[in-house]
N, C-alpha and C positions, 0 to 999 in steps of 0.2 A: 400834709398828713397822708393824701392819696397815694403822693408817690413812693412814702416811707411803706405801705401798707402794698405797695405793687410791686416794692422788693423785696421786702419781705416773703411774696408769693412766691416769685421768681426764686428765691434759694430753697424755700421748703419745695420747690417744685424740680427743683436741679439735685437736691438732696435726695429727693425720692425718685428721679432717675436712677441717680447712682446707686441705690441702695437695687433696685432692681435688674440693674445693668451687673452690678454687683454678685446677687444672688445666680443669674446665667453664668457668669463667668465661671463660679465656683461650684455650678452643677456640671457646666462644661468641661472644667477640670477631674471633678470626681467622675462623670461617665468615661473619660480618656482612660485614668487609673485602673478602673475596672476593667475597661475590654484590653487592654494593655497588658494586664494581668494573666486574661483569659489566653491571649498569645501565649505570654510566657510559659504557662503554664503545659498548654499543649505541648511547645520545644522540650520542657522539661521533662513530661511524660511521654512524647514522640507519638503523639495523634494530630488527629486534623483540627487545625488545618496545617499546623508546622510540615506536614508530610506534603501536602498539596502544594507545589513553587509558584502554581496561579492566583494559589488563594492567599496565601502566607505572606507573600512578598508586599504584593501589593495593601491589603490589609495594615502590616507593618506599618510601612515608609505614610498611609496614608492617618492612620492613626499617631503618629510622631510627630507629623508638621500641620495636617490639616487643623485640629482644635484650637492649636498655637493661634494661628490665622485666624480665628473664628474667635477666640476672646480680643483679639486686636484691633479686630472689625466694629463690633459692639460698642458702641453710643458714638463714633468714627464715621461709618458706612452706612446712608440710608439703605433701606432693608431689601429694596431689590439692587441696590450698586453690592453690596453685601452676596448676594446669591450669586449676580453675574460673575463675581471674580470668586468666588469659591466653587462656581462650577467650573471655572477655566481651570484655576487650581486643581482642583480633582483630575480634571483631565489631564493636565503635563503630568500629576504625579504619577497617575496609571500609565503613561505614555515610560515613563522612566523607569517605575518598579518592574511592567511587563515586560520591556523589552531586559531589563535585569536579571529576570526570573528566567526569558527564554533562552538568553546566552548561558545561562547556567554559569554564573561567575562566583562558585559558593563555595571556593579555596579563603577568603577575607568575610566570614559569618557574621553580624551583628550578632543574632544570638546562638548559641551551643548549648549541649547538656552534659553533665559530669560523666556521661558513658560514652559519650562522642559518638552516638547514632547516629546515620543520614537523617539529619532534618533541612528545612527550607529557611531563607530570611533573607531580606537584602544584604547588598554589599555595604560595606561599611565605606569607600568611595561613593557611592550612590547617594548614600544615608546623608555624609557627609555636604557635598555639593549640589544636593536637595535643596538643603537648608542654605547653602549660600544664594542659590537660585531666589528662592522664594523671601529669603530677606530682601535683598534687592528689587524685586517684582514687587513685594509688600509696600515696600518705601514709596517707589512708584507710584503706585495706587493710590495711595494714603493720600499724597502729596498731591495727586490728580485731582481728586475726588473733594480736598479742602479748598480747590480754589478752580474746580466746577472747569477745567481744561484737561484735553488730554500728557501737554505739557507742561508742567508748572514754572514759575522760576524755580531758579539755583538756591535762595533763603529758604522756602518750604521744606526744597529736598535738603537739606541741611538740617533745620530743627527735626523735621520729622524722621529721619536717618537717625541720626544722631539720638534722641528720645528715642528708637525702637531698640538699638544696640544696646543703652544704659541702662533700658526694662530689664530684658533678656541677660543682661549683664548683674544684675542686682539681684533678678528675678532667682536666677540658678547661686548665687550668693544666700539668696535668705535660705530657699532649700538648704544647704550646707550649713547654715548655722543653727535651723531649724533638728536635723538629724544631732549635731554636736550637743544640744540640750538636752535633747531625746536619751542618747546617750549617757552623757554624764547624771542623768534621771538613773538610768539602769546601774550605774554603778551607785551611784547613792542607796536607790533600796536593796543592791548585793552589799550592802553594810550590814546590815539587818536580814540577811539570808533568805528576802524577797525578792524571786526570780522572774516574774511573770514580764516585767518592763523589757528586759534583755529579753526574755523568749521571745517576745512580741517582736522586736526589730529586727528576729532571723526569718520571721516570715515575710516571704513578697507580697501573700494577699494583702497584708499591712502598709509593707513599705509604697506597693508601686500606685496605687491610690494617693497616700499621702503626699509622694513627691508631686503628683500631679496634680492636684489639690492647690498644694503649699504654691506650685509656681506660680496660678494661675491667680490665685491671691495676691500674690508679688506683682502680676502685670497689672492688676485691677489700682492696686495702691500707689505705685507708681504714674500710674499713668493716673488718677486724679489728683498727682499734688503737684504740676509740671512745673511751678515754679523750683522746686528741691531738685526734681531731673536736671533743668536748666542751669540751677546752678553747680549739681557735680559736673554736667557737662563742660560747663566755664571754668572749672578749677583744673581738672580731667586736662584740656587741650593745652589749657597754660602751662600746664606743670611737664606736656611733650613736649612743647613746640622747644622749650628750651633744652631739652636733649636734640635738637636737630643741629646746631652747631659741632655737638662733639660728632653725630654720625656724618657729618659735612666732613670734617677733619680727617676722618679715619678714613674715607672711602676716598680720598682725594688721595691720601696720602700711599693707600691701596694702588690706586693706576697711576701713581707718579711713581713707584715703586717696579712696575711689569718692563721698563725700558730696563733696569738692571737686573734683575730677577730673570725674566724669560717669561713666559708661559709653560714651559714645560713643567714645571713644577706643582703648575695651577691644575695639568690635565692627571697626572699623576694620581691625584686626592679621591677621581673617577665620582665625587660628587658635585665639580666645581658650578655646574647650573642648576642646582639648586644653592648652594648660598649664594650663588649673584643672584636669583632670581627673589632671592628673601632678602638680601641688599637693596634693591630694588623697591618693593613692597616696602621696608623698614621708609627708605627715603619717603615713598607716594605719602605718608602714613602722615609723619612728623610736617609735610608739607603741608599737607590739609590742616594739620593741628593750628600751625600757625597760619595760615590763610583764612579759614574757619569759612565765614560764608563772606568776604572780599569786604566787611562792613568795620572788622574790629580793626580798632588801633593796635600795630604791631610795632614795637621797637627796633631801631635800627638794625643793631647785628642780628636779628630775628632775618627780617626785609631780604638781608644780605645772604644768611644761612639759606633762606627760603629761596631769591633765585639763583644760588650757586647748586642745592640738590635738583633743582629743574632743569640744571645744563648736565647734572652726573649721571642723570638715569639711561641718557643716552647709551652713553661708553660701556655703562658693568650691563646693558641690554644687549649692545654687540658683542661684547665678550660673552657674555651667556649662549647667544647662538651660535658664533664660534666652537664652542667647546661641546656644544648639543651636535654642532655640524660632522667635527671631528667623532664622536660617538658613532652617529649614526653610519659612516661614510665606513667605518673598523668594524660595527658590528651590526649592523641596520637596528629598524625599529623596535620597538614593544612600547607594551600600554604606558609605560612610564614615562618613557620617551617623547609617544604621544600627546599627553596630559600636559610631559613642560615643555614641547611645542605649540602647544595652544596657550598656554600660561605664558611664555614668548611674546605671541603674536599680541597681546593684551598691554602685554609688558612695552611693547615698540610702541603700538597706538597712542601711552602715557606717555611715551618719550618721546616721540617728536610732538605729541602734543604740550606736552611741558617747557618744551626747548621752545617752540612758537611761545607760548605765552614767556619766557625768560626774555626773549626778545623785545617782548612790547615794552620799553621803559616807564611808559607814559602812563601805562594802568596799573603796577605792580601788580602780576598775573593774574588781573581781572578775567584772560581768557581762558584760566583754571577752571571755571566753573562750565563753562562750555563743553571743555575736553571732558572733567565727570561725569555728567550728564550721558554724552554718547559714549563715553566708554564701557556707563551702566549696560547701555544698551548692546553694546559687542559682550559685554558679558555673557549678558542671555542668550544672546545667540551662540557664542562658544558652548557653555553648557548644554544645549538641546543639538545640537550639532555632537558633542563627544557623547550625550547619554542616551542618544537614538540609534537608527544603523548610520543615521547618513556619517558620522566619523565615530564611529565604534573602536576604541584602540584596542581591543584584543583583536578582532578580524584585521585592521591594519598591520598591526605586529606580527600576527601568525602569516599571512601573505607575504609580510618583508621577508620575513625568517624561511620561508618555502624557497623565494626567491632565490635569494643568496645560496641554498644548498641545491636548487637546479641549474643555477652559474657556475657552480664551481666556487662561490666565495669563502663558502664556510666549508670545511673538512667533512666529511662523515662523523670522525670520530672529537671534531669538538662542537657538535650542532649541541644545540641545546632542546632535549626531548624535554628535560621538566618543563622547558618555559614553557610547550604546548600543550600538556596536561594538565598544570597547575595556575597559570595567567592568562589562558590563551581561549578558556570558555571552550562552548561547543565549536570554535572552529579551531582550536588547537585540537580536541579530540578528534575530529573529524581529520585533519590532516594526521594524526598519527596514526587512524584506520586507512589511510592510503599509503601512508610510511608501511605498514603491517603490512600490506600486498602487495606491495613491490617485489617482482620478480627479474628485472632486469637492468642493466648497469652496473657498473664496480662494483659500487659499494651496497650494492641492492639486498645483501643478506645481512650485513651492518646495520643497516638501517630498519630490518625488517625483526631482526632481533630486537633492537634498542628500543625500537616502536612497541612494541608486544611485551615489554618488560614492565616498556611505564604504563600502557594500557592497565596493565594487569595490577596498579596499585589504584586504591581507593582518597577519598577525600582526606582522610587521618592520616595518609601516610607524606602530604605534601612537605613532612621536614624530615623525610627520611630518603635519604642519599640512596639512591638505587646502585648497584653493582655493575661497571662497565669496564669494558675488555681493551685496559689501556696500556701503553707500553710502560714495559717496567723502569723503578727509579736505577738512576747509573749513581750510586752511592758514591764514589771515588768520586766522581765530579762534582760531589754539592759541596769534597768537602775539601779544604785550606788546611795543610797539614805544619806542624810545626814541633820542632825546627825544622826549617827550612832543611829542606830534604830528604825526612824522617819517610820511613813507609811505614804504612799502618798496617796490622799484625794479617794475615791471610784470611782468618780466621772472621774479624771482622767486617770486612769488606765480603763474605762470602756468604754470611749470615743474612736469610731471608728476613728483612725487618718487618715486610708489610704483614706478618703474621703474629708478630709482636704487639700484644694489647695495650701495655703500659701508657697511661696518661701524659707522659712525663716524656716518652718520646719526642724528640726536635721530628720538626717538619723535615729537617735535611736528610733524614733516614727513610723517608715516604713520602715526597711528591717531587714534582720536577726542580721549582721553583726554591725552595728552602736551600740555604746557604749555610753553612757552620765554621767557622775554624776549630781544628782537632790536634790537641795537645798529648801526645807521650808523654807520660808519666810515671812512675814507681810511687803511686800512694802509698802503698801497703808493706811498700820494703820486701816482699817477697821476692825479685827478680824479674819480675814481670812484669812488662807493663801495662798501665790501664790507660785509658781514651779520653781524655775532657771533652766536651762537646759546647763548642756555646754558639747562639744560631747568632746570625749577624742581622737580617731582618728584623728584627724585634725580641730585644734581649728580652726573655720573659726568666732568668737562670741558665745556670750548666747543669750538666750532669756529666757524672764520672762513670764509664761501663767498665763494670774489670770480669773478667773470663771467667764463667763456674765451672765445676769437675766437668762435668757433660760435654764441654767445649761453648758454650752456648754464652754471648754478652746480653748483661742486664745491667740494669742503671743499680750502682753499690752507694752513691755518694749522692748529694746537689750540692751548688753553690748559689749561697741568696740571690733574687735579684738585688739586694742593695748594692751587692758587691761588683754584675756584672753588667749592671747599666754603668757605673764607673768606665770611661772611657780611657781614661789614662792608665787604669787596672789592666784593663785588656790591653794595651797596646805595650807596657811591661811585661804581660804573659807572651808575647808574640816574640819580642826580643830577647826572650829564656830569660830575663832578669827577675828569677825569681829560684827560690828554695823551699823544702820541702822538712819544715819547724813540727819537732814534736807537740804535741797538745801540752798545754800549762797543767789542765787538770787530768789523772787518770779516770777511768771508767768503774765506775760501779758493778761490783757483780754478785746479783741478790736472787737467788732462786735459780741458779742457772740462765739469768737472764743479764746482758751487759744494758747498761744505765748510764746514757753521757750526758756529762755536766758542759753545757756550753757555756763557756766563756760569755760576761757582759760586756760592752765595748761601749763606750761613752760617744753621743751622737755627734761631736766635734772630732773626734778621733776616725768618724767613718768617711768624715769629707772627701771629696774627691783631690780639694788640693793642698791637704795634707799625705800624698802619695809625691814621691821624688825619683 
């Protein structure tokens, strides 16, 4: 009976933690909502501190992750292991928003307002890789701190990994179902011409509370039923690990392919490291799934799926820097560059770490769990290293890119001044106030113009193309005339196009690169001929120009894309094997206005290989 009676205690006493632990959580969440709000609202109105980049930035980024952290901690972290690492916390955050704020990198805004004022906020890279930072630190922690060592085992950081991701994952799900109710509320009482529910959900003082509220309820709940975490988690990994045979498949079948294929192909794409570096991460992903913490029973072709993605990560990791090498070698650095140089070096450390554990027969990648571990840890180092000065990729970038134009590598007239105004923070500004004063060398008033142009735009105008003194398009040369031999009328070839506004304009009439084949014609039967135009880079349509009184070509006609992505269509127009059929139906003529009736054409009739 004693001991019935000492359990009893024991759950009304774990009850009434929780409900306490509980009650914190959920004022932690509503004080986040409110001063979250209170941001917002400033950005919205354009007062302090949104105006302030010391105060705003930091503020932000530390209200976003820090309370996260701090309902995580709660009934987890004794109460000073709890202080120690949320002052660490605080510190790398301010370490990251302030130096965010000082580089002035506020072309990529978290927040904005509908009049697009200067206001302040983090970057949304910042923002972003904050949060990756500190979930992994989190885990860390966690995992430290349940088993009283600075290192734990591989099992800990597994369950506790693992449980922090499914919170967070669930967590941001309930929000979202939570609003969809909300919603569907609003439209039920707009049944009944009761509007106050919808008014309610256009205001933020409402919403940004709520979310913050709602999530933090989600971590609470989550995290006391960890048997249900545990078991999405168990269904969750099963249900990957068995996609890692098909991504085993296709990425084998990927670099068995590059001996006939070429690489040239691959560089072409000019994004090919980043999908190898997401091939990559997809593998690490699905390996873990099925590895899990080195304890579960895995079935065979699992076993086999799992060490054959541990020998591939290698290969699409060199081909990744390969193709990052070739980048940088044609056009040097920038921040992007930067970031999947570092995302690389992370990417190698898994892959020969993987490739050693593929090796060991005898433990089936028992030494997986080894390689996670410090890999966590190159993590954090990468991230404090990219979002400090010590490897800052805008200062990187803008240095490479100075470089190359005091070499000689880059042109005058093909440098890139946007990168330095709009990616490149205060040191791209700063190098384009020494571009500005440049008074000696070739191209020293090229540049000193170019520089003082982009100067002269502001934050809002980062998608608007500035005006630069380039040579003009050789129109005859973009274009493939047909028939073979035809010339195209004086008229048109003499026609300044870059002043023609038309949408509908091919690129082969305005920039270097744009391609067309141009077909003579007599559409109209007048005696004259008109121009088909169809670009060859990317059929996007033709267009027919026929001459108006004035002397002056404008587009009279289009031809679908259905018709001119048809490859076998085009290559009949090239060989003249074609005629010029009156329309089936005549034209409408109502009001002094003509009215054409397009013919319907059945979707088997539009095929391409019913064309002969």
């Amino acid at each position: 009976m004693m001991g019935g009676a000492m359990a009893q205690n024991e759950i009304a006493l774990e009850a009434e933690v929780s409900r306490r632990v509980m009650g914190a959580r959920l004022a932690i969440g509503l004080l986040q909502g409110l001063l979250l709000y209170w941001l917002y609202a400033s950005a919205r109105d354009v007062a302090w501190p949104a105006t302030a980049p010391f105060a705003m930035v930091p503020l932000t980024a530390v209200l976003l992750i820090l309370p996260v952290l701090l309902v995580s901690c709660l009934g987890h972290l004794k109460p000073r292991q709890a202080v120690v690492w949320l002052l660490v916390a605080l510190a790398v955050l301010l370490a990251f928003s302030l130096h965010d704020a000082w580089r002035d990198q506020n072309t990529q805004p978290l927040l904005s307002n509908w009049e697009h004022k200067p206001i302040y906020s983090p970057s949304v890279l910042m923002v972003f890789f904050s949060a990756v930072f500190f979930f992994i630190a989190h885990t860390l922690v966690l995992a430290g701190a349940q088993e009283g060592r600075r290192i734990a085992s591989y099992n800990t950081y597994f369950e506790t990994g693992w449980k922090l991701a499914i919170q967070l994952l669930f967590s941001a799900f309930f929000v979202g179902a939570l609003f969809f109710v909300l919603l569907m509320g609003s439209q039920l009482f707009m049944l009944v011409k009761l509007k106050f529910l919808q008014e309610l959900l256009r205001e933020s003082w409402f919403n940004v509370p709520v979310i913050c509220t709602a999530f933090s309820c989600a971590m609470h709940v989550t995290d006391v039923r960890p048997a249900i975490v545990r078991g999405i988690r168990t269904l969750l990994l099963v249900l990957m690990s068995w996609i890692l045979p098909v991504a085993v498949v296709l990425v084998t079948g990927f670099i068995c392919s590059l001996p006939f294929t070429g690489l040239s192909a691959l560089w072409e794409t000019r994004h090919a490291t980043s999908v190898l570096l997401g091939a990559a991460a997809v593998l690490l992903v699905l390996i873990n799934a099925a590895f899990q913490n080195g304890e579960a029973i895995v079935a065979l072709p699992l076993r086999v799926g799992a060490r054959t993605a541990a020998m591939l990560i290698l290969p699409v990791t060199l081909i990744g820097m390969y193709a990052l090498g070739l980048r940088v070698a044609q056009y040097g650095w920038t921040s992007d560059r930067v970031i999947a140089a570092a995302c690389l070096l992370v990417a190698a450390f898994y892959a020969v770490g993987y490739l050693w554990a593929a090796s060991q027969y005898d433990t089936w990648l028992m030494p997986v769990s080894t390689v996670n571990v410090w890999a966590a840890f190159l993590v954090l180092a990468v991230l404090l290293a990219l979002f400090t000065p010590i490897a800052d990729p805008a200062r990187i970038g803008v240095n490479s890119q100075m470089a190359r134009l005091a070499k000689g590598k880059t042109a005058a007239a093909d440098f890139d001044f946007r990168y330095l105004r709009f990616e490149g923070g205060r040191y791209g500004r700063a190098a384009l106030e020494e571009l500005k004063q440049r008074r000696t060398g070739a191209d020293a008033a090229v540049l000193a113009r170019e520089a003082a142009a982009m100067l002269a735009l502001d934050d809002r105008d980062r998608w608007k193309q500035p005006t630069r003194a380039t040579a003009p398009v050789s129109v005859a040369d973009n274009l493939t005339v047909w028939p073979s031999g035809a010339q195209l009328p004086a008229s048109f070839l003499a026609q300044k196009w870059e002043t023609m506004q038309d949408h509908l304009k091919p690129d082969c009439l305005s920039k270097r690169e744009g391609k067309c084949d141009a077909f003579l014609i007599d559409a109209d039967g007048d005696g004259k001929p008109e121009v088909l135009l169809i670009e060859r880079q990317h059929a996007g349509g033709g267009q027919v120009f026929a001459e108006s009184a004035d002397g002056s070509w404008k587009v009279a006609a289009n031809l679908a894309y259905s018709d001119i992505s048809c490859k076998p269509l085009v290559e009949k127009l090239r060989k003249g094997e074609f005629t010029l059929a009156t329309p089936r139906f005549k034209e409408l003529q109502v009001g002094g206005r003509r009215v054409e009736l397009n013919q319907t054409v059945a979707p088997e009739d539009k095929a391409c290989d019913k064309i002969r």
